[in-house]
C-alpha distance (Angstrom), angle and dihedral (degrees) to the residues before:
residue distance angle dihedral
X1 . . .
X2 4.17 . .
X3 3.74 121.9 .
X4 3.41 130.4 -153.5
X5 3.97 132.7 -168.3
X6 3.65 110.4 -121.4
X7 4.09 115.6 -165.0
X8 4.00 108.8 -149.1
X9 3.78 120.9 -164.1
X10 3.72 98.3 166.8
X11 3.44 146.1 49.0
X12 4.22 87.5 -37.9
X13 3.69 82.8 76.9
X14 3.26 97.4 73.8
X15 4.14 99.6 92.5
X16 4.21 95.3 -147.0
X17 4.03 89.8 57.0
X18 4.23 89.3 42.7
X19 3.99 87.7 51.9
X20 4.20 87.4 49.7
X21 3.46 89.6 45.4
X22 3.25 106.1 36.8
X23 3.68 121.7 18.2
X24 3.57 105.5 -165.1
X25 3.93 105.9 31.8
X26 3.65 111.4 118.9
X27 3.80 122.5 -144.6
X28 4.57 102.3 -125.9
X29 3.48 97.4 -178.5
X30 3.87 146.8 -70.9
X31 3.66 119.6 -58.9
X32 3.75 144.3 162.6
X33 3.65 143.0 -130.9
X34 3.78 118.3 -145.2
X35 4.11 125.6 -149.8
X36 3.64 94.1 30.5
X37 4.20 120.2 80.0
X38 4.03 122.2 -156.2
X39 3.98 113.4 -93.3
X40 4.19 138.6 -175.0
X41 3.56 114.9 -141.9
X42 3.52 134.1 -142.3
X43 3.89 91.8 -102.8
X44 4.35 75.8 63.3
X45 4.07 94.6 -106.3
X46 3.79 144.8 112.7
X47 3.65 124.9 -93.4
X48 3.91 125.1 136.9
X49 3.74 130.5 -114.2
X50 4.00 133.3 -156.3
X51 3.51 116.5 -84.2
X52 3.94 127.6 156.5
X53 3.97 95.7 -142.0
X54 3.68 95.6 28.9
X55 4.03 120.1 112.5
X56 3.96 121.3 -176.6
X57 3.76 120.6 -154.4
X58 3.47 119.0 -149.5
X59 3.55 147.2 155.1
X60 4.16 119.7 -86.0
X61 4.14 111.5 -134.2
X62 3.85 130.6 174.6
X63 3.69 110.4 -139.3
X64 3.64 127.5 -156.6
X65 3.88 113.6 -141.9
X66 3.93 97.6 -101.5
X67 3.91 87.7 45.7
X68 4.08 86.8 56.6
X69 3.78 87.1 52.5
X70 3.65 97.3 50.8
X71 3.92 86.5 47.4
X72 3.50 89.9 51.6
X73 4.02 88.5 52.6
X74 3.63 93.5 48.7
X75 3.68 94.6 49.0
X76 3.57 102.1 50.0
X77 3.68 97.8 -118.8
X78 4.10 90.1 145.1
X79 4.31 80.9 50.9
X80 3.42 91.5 47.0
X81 3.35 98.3 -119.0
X82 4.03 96.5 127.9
X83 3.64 133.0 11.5
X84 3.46 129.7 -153.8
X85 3.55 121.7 -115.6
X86 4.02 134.8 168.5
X87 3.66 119.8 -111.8
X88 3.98 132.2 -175.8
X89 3.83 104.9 -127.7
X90 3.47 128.9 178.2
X91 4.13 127.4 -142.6
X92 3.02 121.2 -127.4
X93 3.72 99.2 -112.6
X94 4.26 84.4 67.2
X95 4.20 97.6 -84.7
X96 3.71 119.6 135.6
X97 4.04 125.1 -158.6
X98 3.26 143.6 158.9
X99 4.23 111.3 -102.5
X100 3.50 137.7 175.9
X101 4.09 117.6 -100.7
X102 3.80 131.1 -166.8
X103 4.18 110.2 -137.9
X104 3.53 116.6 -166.9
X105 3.83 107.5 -128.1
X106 3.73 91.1 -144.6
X107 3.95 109.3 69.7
X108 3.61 102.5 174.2
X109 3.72 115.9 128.8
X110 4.37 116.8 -99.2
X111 3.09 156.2 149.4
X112 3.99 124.3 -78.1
X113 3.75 111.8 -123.0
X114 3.40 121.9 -101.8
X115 4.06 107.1 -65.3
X116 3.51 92.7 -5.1
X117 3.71 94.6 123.2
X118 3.48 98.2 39.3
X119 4.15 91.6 86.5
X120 3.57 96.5 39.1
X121 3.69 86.2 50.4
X122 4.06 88.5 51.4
X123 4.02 90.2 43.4
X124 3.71 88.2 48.8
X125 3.92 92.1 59.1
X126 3.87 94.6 29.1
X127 4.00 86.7 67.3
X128 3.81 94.7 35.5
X129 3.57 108.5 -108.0
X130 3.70 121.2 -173.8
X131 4.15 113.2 -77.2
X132 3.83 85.9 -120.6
X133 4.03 94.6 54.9
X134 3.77 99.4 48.9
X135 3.81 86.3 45.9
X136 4.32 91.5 48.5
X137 4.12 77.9 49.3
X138 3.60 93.5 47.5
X139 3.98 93.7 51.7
X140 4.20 82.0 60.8
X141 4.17 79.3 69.9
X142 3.59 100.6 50.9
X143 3.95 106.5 106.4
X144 3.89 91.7 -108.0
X145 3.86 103.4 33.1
């Protein structure tokens, strides 16, 4: 059975909606990606979009194969709605490898559906992100983000 690491910065963070979707991922730690800065789309959810300064913290997840497919199903990638692309991300505790990311095709700027940001809000403080992240997240809730 292969195993991949899969870096979540959205909604997958949230560790009730990974154990629904996937039932034997396991959460390894926090981690970031760097040159890339967290987004809502016009279809109202998270993806992340090139920028030089940006950084992106997320949660780090090991993924067994079947677990990748139902990711794949829940993101749309057969739709098109995200593609799968290979970041380096590094762990919190200083670690860098290579994991698999979910990129909205659609980059346009929106607004988040209704509670959307709520959880990734919660998982952003849950795993101790950075003040300054969970408030750049929280500005994604204000009524004209």
């Amino acid at each position: 059975m292969s195993e991949r690491y899969y870096f979540a910065y959205g909604s997958n963070m949230n560790e009730s909606q990974m154990a629904r979707r996937c039932c034997s991922a396991q959460k390894v730690s926090s981690a970031t990606i760097r040159g890339w800065k967290f987004h809502i789309n016009s279809r109202g959810v998270a993806t992340v979009i090139p920028e030089e300064e940006g950084i992106v913290y997320g949660i780090l997840w090991v993924l067994a194969e079947e677990d990748e497919q139902a990711l794949d199903t829940c993101e749309g990638v057969q739709s098109g709605f995200y593609y799968k692309k290979e970041f380096e991300v590094q762990t919190d505790d200083g670690r860098s490898c290579a994991a698999l990311v979910y990129v909205a095709s659609d980059s346009q700027r929106g607004v988040p559906r209704d509670g959307y940001m709520a959880g990734i809000v919660e998982a952003a403080m849950e795993n101790g992100f950075p003040s300054w992240y969970v408030e750049e997240l929280q500005e994604w809730c204000a009524p004209n983000a």
